[in-house]
C-alpha positions in Angstrom: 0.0 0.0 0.0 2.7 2.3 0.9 5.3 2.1 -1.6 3.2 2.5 -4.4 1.6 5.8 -3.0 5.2 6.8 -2.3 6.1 6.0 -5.9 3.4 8.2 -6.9 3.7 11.3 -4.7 7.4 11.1 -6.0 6.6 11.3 -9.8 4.4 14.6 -8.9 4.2 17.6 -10.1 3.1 19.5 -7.4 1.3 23.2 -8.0 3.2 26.1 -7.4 2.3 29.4 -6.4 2.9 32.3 -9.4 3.1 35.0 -6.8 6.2 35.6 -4.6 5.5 35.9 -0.4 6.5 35.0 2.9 7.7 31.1 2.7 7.2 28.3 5.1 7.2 24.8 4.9 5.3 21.6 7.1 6.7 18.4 6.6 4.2 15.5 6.4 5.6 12.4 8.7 4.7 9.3 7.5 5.1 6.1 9.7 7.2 3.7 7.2 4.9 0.7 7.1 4.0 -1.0 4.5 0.6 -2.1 5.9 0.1 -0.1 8.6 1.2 3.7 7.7 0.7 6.2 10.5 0.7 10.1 9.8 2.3 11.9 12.8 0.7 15.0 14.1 0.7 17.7 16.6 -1.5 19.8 19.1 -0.1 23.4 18.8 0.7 24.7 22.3 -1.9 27.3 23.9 1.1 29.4 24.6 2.2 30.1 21.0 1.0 33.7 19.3 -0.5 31.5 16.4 -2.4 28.1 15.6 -2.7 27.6 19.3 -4.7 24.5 20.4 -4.5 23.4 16.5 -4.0 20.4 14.7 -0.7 21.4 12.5 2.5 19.1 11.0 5.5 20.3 12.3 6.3 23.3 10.4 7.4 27.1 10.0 8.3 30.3 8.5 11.6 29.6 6.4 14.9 30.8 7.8 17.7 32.7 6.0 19.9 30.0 6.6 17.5 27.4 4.9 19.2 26.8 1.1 15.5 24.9 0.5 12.3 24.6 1.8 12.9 21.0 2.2 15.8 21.8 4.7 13.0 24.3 6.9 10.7 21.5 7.0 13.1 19.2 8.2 14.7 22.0 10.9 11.4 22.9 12.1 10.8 18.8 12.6 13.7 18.3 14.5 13.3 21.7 16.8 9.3 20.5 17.6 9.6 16.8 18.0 13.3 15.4 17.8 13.0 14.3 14.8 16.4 14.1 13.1 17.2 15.2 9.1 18.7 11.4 8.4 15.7 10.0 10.1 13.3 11.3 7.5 13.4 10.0 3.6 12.1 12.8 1.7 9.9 11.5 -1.0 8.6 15.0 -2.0 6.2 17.9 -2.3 1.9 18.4 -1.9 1.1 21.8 -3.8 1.7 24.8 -1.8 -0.6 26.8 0.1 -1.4 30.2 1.5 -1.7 30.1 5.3 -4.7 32.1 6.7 -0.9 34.9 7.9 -0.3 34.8 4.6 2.6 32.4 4.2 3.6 30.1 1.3 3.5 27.1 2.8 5.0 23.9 0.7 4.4 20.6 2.3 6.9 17.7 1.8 5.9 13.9 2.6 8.8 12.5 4.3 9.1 8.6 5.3 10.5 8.0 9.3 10.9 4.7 11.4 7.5 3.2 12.5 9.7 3.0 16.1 11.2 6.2 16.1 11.0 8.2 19.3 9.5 11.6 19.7 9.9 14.5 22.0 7.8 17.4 21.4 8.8 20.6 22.4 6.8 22.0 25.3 7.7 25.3 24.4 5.7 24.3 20.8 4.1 21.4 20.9 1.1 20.2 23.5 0.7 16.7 22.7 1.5 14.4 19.3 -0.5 11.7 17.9 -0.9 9.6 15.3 -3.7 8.4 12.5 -3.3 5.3 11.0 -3.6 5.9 6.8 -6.2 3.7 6.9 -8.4 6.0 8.8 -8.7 8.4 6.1 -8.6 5.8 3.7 -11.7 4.4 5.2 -13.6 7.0 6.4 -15.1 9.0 3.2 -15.1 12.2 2.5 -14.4 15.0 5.1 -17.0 17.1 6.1 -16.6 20.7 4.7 -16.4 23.9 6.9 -16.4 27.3 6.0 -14.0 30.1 7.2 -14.3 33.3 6.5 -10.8 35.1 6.0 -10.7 39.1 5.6 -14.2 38.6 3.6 -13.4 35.6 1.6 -15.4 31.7 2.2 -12.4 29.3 2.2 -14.2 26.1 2.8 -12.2 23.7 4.9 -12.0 19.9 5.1 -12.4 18.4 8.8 -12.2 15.3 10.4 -12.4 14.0 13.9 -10.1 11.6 15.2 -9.4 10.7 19.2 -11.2 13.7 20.0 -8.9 16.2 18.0 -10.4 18.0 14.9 -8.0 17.9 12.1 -9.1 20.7 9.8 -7.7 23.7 7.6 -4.9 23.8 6.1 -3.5 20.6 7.4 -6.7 18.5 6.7 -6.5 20.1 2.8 -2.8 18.9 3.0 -4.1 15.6 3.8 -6.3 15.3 0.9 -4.0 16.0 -1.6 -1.5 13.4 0.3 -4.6 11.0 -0.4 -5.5 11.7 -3.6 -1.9 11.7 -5.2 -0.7 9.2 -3.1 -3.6 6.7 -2.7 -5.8 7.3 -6.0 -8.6 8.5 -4.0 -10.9 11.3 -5.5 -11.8 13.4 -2.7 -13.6 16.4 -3.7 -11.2 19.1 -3.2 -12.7 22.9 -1.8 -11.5 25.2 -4.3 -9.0 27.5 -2.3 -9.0 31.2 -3.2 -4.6 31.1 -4.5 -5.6 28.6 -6.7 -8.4 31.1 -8.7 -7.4 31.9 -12.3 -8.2 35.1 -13.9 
């Protein structure tokens, strides 16, 4: 089940914003099991100016000292849960995003050890869980929410799992993970970057 979404995510061509902004990047753990896949998220900290209390990937706002936004997903994964760089097998990006703050957000799928430990930063990070693939895999469509951002509908997937909502941008990230990965056709909101015209 695995390999063959990894082949796929890997012979992507992800979309690409055409304007320049603000970059940040999330990498998208993925438990390396064949049959049993986990993603790896995170509980945002209450303490943190933004996306408190939230479902998020590890992630952040790019440094100066980050060559690519693969290396600031990979920097901010180690700084909120431990995770080291040669832990993690890129496989590649998801399409990029605009963040509700305006960033450019590029997500990367990255493989790591089913076994690996984790330690969340306190400082960042309020608890870490994990989904099994199978979850989403099984579970249907999303339900659809609606956010209004300075006067524009963004409609949001959302799902519930072990009593944390996974919605927003990450749950969007997660249905382009399925359907590029795992051939799914999950009816994507339109999200306003992506209008033409």
């Amino acid at each position: 089940m695995l390999s063959q979404a990894i082949t796929r995510i890997q012979r992507h061509r992800s979309w690409c914003l055409r304007q320049q902004g603000r970059e940040a990047a999330v990498l998208i753990p993925i438990t390396r099991s064949e049959l049993h896949p986990e993603l790896i998220l995170t509980v945002r900290s209450a303490l943190l100016n933004t996306h408190r209390g939230e479902v998020c990937f590890p992630g952040g706002k790019r440094d100066e000292s980050d060559r690519e936004l693969s290396q600031t997903a990979l920097r901010e994964a180690q700084e909120e849960l431990g995770i080291a760089s040669r832990d993690v097998e890129l496989c590649g990006p998801l399409g990029q995003v605009v963040s509700k703050h305006h960033l450019h957000v590029t997500p990367w799928v990255g493989l790591v050890p089913s076994s690996l430990p984790l330690h969340p930063n306190p400082a960042e990070i309020a608890r870490v869980f994990k989904v099994p693939l199978r979850f989403f895999l099984e579970q249907g469509p999303p339900e659809i929410e609606r956010l209004i951002v300075e006067g524009q509908v963004w409609e949001m997937p959302s799902w519930v799992y072990d009593g944390e909502r996974i919605w927003g941008l990450t749950a969007y990230m997660i249905c382009e993970l399925l359907n590029v990965g795992f051939q799914l056709s999950i009816p994507m909101p339109r999200r306003p970057e992506r209008h033409t015209g």
